[in-house]
N, C-alpha and C positions, 0 to 999 in steps of 0.2 A: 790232219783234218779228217777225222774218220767220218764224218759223217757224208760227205762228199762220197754220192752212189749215182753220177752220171747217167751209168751203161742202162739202170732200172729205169729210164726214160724208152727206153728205142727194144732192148733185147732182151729176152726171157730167164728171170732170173735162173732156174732151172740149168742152164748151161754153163756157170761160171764153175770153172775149174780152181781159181785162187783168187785173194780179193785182197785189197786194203782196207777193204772197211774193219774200223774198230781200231786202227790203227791210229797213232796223231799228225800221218802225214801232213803238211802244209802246203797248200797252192798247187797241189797236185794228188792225183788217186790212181788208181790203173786197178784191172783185172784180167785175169788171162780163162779167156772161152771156148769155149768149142761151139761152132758156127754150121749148123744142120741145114743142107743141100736148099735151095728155095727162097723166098722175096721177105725181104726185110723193110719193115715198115720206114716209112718215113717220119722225119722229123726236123728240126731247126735246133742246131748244138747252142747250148748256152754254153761249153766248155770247147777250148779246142780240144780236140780226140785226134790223136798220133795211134793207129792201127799198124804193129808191126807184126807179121806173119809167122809165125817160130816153128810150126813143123804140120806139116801137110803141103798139097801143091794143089789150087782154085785157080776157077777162072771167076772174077766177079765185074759184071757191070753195073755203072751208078750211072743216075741223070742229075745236075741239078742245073735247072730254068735250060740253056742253050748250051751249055757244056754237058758229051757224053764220051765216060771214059769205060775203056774194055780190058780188062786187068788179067794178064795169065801172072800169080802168083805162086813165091818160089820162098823158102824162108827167107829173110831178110828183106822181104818186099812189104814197104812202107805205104800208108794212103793216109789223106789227111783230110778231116771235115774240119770248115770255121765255123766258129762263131756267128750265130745270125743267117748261116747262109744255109736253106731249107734244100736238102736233100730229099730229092723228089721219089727216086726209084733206085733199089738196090738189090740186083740180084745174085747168089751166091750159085756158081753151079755144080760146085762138090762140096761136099762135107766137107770144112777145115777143122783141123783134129785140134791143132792150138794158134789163137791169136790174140797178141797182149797188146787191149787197149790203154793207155795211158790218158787219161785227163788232165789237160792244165787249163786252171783257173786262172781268169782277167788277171792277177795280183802281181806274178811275175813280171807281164806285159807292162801295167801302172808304173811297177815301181823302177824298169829300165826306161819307160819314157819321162820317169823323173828326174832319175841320172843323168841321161842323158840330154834334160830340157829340150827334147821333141814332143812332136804332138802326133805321136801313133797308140794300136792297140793291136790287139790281137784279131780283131777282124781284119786288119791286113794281113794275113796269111792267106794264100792261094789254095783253094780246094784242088787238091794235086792227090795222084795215085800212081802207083807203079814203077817207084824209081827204088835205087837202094842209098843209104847215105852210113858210112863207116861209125859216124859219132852216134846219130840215133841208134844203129841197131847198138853201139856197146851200151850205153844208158839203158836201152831194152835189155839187154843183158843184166847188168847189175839190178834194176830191177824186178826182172823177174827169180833171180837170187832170194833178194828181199822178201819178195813174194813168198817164198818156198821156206826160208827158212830167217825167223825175222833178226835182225840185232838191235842191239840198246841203242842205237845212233841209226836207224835205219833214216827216223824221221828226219835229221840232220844232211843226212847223204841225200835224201830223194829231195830237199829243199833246194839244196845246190845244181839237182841236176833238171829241177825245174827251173831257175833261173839260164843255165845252159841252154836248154831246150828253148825255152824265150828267143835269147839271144841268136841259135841257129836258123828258126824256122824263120823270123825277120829277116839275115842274111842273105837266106840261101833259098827261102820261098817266099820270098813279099817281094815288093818292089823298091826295097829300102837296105839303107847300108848302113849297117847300125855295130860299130863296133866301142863298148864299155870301158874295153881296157889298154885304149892309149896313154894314158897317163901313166899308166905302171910299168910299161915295157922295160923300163929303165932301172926299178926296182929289183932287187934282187931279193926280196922279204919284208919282213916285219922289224924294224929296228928292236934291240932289247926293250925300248921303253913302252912301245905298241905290244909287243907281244909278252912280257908280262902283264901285263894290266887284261889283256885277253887270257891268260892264262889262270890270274887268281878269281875272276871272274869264272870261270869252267869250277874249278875248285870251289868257289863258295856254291854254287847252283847246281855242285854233280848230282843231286836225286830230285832237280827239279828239272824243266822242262827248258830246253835249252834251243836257242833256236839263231840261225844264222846274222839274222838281223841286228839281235842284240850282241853277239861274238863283235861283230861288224863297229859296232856304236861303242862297245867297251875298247875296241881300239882307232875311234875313230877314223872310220874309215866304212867306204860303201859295201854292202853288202858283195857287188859284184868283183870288189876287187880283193874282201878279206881271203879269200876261200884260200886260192891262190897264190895269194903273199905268205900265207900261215904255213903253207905246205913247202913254197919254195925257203922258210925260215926253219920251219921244224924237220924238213923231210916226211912230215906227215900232213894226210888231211884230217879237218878238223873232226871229220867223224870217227876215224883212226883215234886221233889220239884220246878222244874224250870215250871211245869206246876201250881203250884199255884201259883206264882209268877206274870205268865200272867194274872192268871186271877184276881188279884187283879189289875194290871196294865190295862186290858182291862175296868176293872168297873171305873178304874179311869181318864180313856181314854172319854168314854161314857159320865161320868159325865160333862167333859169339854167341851164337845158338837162335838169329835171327828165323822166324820161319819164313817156307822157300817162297810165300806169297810173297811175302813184306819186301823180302830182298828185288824180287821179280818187281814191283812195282817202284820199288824207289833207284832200281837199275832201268829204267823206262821201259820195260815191255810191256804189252799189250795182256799179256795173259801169263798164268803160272805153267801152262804147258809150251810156250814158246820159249821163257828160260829157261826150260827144262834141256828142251832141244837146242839150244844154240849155245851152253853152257858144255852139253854136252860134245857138242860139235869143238867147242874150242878148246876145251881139256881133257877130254877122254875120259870123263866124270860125271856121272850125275852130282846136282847138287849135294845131294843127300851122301853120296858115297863122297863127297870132297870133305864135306863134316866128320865126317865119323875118321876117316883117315887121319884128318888136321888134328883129333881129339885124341888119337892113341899116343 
């Protein structure tokens, strides 16, 4: 969902260090900033915003309505605006050199309270600051990975860890016990008959747009439980497996004298210098040198 640019509501574009925009992320966005010493405007988040800290050390206070929180920041320290809930006053008192906000969209939320046949949202998340939690900061991590260096499946991997994120900050910041995956405890995977049918499905749609939901519905089964059953079946996740996939399909793209746009686009990247990099990242090759090599 590239078009998804939250942060351009409240903060200066000017200061984004890395961004998803442009990307096809889905139900989620993030960017990582840099945050100049001084008072940040207010505003009322249409999105939840997960602010985790990645390097620098601030002190930051926020107001919002009767809640005031005073935050000495450390990496790994998380803060979190909701939805709807109008952050009144927010003050930064050093420079933070980098902090990657992540955006999740209502859609997550919707689609676990369907699952689950409850009646929550995402404005049940508590405006909280100043704690650390093990699972957000690694999600921050891999996403800011993404960030830095994109891959064919990034969109696929940042879907899944938007549905996670859903599922934590209900747990572990709302006032609600929301757990998706009772039913599969007992599972140990995908039976061969699910997970082929997920598999030839990847195979017909490798150079389309592929996305958790429909993995999910091609082995009937909920979005919150495929991820997880695929992985405890294949040893892999689904963005693993369907990203080697590509890139056996790009080399094989390449060799047939495909240009590196073409390949770069029907391997899902965002752009012909992102294949560039992440190709080269994963073989030791530019495109262009994997061709000429394959061709001697």
């Amino acid at each position: 969902m590239g078009v998804m640019r939250p942060g351009s509501e409240r903060y200066a574009v000017d200061r984004v260090l890395a961004s998803s925009a442009g990307r096809r992320w889905r139900g989620i966005s993030a960017e990582l900033r840099f945050h100049p010493a001084g008072e940040i405007p207010p505003y009322v988040p249409s999105f939840t915003e997960i602010a985790v800290l990645i390097q620098g050390a601030t002190i930051v206070t926020r107001h919002s309505g009767d809640i005031r929180q005073h935050v000495v920041g450390s990496p790994g320290t998380i803060g979190l605006c909701t939805v709807g809930v109008r952050e009144d006053f927010t003050y930064v008192a050093k420079d933070i050199d980098e902090m990657l906000h992540i955006y999740l969209s209502p859609t997550p939320f919707a689609a676990l309270a369907k699952h689950t046949s409850r009646d929550f949202g995402a404005a049940d998340v508590r405006y909280d600051a100043g704690f650390r939690d093990p699972l957000i900061e690694h999600i921050a991590v891999e996403i800011l990975g993404e960030l830095h260096v994109e891959t064919s499946c990034g969109d696929i991997l940042v879907e899944t860890f938007a549905d996670t994120l859903a599922v934590r900050l209900l747990n572990n910041y709302s006032n609600l016990n929301v757990n998706p995956f009772r039913a599969s405890h007992r599972s140990k995977g995908l039976d061969p008959r699910r997970l082929q049918r997920a598999i030839e499905y990847i195979h017909a749609n490798l150079t389309k747009e592929i996305t958790v939901e429909e993995l999910a519905a091609a082995a009937s089964l909920s979005r919150f439980h495929f991820s997880r059953m695929f992985k405890a079946a294949t040893g892999q996740s689904p963005s693993r497996f369907i990203g080697q996939l590509r890139l056996e399909l790009a080399k094989s793209l390449l060799t047939k004298g495909r240009s590196i746009a073409n390949v770069a686009h029907d391997c899902g990247f965002s752009s012909e210098s992102n294949f560039v990099r992440s190709f080269r990242r994963v073989t030791g090759l530019t495109p262009g040198q994997h061709r000429n090599l394959a061709r001697k």
